[in-house]
ROKOLNU-752545 format. One record per atom (N, C-alpha, C, O): x, z, y negated. Coordinates in steps of 0.02 Angstrom, whole numbers, padded with zeros to 5 digits, always signed. Atoms other than C-alpha are relative to their C-alpha. Layout:
<pts>
XZY;...
</pts>
This chain:
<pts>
+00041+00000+00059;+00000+00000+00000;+00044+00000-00062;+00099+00027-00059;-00040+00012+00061;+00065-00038-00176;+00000+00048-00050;-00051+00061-00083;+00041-00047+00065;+00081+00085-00299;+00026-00033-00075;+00078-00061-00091;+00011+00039+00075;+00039+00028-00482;+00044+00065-00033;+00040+00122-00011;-00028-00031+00058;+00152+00102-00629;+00007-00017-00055;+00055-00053-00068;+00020+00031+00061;+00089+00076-00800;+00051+00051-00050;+00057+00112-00056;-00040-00011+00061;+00213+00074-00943;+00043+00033+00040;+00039+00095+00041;-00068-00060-00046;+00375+00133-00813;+00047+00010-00064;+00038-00020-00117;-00054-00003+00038;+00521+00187-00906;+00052+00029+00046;+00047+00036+00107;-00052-00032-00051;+00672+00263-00844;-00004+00059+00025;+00019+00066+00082;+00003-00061-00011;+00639+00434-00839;-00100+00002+00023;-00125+00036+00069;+00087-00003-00022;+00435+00420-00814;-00052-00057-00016;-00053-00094-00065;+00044+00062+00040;+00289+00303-00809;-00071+00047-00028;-00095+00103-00016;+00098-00060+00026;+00099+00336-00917;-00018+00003+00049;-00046+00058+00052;+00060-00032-00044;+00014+00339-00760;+00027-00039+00061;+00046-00098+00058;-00012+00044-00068;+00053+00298-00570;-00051+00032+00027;-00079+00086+00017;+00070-00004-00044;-00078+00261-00440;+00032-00024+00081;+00078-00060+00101;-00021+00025-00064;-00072+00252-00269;-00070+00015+00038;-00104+00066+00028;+00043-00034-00030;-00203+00247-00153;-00062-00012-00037;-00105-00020+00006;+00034+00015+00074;-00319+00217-00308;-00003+00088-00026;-00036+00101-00077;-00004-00057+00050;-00287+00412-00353;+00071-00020-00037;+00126-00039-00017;-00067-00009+00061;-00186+00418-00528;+00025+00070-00015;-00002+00126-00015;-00027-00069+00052;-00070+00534-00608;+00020-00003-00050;+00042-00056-00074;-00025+00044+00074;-00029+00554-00770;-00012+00078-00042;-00061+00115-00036;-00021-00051+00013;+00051+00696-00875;-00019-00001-00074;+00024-00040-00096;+00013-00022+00110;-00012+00732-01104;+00026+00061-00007;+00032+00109+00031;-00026-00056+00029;+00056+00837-01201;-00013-00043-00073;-00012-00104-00082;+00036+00032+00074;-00006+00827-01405;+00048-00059-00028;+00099-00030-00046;-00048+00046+00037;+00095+00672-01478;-00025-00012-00058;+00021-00043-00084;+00016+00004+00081;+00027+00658-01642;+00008+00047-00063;+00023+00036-00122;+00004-00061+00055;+00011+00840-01716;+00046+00072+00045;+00014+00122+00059;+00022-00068-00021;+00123+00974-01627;-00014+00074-00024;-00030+00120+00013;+00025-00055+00029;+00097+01105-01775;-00059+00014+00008;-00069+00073-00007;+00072-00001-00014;-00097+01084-01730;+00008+00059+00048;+00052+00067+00089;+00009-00083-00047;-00159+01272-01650;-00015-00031+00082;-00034-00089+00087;+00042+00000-00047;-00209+01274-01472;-00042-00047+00004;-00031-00097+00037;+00040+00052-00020;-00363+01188-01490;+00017-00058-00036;-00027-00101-00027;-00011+00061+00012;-00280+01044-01584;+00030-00045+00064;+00010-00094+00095;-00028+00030-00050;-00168+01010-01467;-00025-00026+00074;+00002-00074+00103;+00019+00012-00027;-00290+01024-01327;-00054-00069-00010;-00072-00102+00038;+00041+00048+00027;-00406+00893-01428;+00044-00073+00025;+00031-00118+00064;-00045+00052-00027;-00258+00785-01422;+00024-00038+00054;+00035-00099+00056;+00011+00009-00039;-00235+00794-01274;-00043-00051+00041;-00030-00105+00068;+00035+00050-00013;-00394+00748-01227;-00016-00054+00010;-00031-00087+00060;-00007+00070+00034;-00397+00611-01327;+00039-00062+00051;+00016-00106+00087;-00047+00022-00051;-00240+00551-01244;-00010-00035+00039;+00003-00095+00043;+00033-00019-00074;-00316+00581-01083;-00050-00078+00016;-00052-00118+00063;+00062+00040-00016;-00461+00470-01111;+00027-00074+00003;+00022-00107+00054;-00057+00071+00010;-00350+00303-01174;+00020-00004+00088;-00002-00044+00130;-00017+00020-00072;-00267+00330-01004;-00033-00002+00063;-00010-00012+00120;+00062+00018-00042;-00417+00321-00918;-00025-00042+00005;-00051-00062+00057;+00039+00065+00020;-00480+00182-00991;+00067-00055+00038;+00059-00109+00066;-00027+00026-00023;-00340+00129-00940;+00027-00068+00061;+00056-00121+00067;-00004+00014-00042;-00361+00120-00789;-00078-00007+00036;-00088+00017+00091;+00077-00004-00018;-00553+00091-00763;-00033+00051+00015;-00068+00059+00065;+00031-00080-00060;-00603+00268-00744;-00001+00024-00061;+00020-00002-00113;+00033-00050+00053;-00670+00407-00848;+00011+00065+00011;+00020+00075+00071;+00009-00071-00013;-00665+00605-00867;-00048+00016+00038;-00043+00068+00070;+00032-00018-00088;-00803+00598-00735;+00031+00000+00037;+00015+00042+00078;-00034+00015-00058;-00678+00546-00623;+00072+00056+00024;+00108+00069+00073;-00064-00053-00010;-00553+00675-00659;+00016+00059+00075;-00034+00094+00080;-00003-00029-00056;-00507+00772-00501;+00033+00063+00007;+00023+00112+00044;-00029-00101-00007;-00397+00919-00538;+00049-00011-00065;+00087-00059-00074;-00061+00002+00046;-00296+00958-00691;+00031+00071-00001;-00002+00123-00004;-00070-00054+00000;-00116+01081-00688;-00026+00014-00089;-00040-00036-00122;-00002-00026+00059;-00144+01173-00862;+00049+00049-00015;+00037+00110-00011;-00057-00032+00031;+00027+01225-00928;+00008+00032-00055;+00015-00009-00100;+00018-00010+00052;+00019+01335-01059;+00053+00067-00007;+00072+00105+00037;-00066-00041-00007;+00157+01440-01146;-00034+00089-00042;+00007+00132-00059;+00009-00066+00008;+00037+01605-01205;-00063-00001+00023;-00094-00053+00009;+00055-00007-00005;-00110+01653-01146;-00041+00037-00031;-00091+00054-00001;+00006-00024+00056;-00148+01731-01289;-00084-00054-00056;-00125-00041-00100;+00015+00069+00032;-00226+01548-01335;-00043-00022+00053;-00086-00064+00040;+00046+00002-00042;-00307+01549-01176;-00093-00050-00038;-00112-00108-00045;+00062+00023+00024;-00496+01556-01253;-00008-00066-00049;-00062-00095-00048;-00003+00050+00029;-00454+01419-01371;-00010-00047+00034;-00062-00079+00026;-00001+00058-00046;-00410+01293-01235;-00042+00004+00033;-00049-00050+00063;+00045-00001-00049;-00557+01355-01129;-00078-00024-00057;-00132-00047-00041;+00051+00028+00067;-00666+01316-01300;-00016-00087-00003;-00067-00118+00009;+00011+00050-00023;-00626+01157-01299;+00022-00041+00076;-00008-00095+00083;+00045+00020-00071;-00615+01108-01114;-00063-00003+00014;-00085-00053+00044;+00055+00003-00034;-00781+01159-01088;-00046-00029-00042;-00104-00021-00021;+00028+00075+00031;-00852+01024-01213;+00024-00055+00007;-00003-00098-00027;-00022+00054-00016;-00755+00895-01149;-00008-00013+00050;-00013-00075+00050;+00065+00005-00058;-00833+00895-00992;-00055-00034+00013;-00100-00005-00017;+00070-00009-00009;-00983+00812-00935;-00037+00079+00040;-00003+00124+00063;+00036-00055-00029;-01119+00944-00866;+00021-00024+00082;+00003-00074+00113;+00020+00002-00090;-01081+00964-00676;+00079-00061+00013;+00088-00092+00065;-00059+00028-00038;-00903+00872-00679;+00072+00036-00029;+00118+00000-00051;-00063-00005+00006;-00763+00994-00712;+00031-00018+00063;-00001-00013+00115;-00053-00015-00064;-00622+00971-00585;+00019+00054+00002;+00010+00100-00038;-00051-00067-00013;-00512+01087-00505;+00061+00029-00047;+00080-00004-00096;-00024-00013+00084;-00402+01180-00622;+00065+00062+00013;+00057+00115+00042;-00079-00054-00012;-00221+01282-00614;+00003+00009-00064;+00008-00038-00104;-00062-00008+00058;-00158+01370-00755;+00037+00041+00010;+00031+00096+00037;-00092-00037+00003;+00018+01419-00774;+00026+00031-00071;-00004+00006-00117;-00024-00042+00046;+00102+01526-00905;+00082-00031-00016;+00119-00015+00030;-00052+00054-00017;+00262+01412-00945;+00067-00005-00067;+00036+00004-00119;-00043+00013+00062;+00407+01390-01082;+00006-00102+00015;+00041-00134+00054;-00017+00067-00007;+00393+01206-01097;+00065-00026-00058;+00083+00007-00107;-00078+00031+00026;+00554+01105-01166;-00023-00014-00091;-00002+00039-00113;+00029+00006+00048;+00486+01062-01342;-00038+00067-00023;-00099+00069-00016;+00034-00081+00045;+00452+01267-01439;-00071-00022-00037;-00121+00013-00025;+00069+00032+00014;+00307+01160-01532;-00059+00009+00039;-00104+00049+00025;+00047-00021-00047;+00202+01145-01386;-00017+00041+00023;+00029+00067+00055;+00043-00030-00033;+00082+01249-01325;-00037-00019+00058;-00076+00018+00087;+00047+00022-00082;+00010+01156-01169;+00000-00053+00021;-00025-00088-00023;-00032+00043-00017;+00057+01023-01080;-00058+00006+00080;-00066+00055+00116;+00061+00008-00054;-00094+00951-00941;+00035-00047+00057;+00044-00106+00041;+00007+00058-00045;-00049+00864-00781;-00053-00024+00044;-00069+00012+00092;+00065+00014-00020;-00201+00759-00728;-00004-00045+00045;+00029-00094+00029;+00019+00026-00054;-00258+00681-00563;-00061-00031+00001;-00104+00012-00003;+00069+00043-00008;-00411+00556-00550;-00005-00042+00031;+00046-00071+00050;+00008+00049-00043;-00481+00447-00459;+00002-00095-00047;-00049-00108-00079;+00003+00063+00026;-00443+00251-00531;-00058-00052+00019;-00099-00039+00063;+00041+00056+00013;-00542+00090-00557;+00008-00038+00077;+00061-00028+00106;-00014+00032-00042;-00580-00031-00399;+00064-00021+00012;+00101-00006+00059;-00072+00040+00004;-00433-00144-00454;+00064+00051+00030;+00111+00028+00063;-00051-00068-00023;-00322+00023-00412;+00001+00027+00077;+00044+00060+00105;-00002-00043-00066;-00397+00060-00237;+00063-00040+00045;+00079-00019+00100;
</pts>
């Protein structure tokens, strides 16, 4: 089976699929002075582009790693998660407590979904 890798680079690609499940890692690129819930917005955002990406949607999402360096900030990110949601499709859900490489960031998502036909 082939696995697809959109936008490779040397060190990482936006999203590899195999199988037609994708992966694919955000962290805020636009604002990282933005609080908590900016960054999680961003995220989002992100999130969704690389979905579209790949013919698929935040319905399709299947489990996301939630890296996050206080939990302090916790309720923020759980503020907005749980409007970005449809009703009746969170996925499965890890969070970790983390020093990520970049002091800016606050939370850093690795996300799993299911892709578009063209992907199975």
């Amino acid at each position: 089976m082939k696995i697809h890798r959109i936008n490779p680079c040397k060190r990482w690609s936006d999203v590899t699929i195999f199988n037609g499940i994708a992966s694919f890692v955000e962290v805020a690129e636009s604002d990282t002075s933005a609080s908590m819930k900016g960054q999680v917005q961003q995220i989002f955002d992100q999130a969704e582009l690389q979905l579209e990406s790949i013919d698929s949607d935040k319905s399709r999402i299947l489990s996301v790693t939630v890296y996050v360096t206080d939990f302090a900030n916790f309720d923020e990110l759980n503020e907005v998660w749980d409007s970005w949601f449809p009703e009746g499709c969170a996925p499965s859900r890890a969070c970790v407590k983390v020093e990520l490489a970049d002091p800016d960031l606050l939370v850093e998502m690795s996300f799993t979904a299911a892709a578009g036909e063209k992907y199975q």
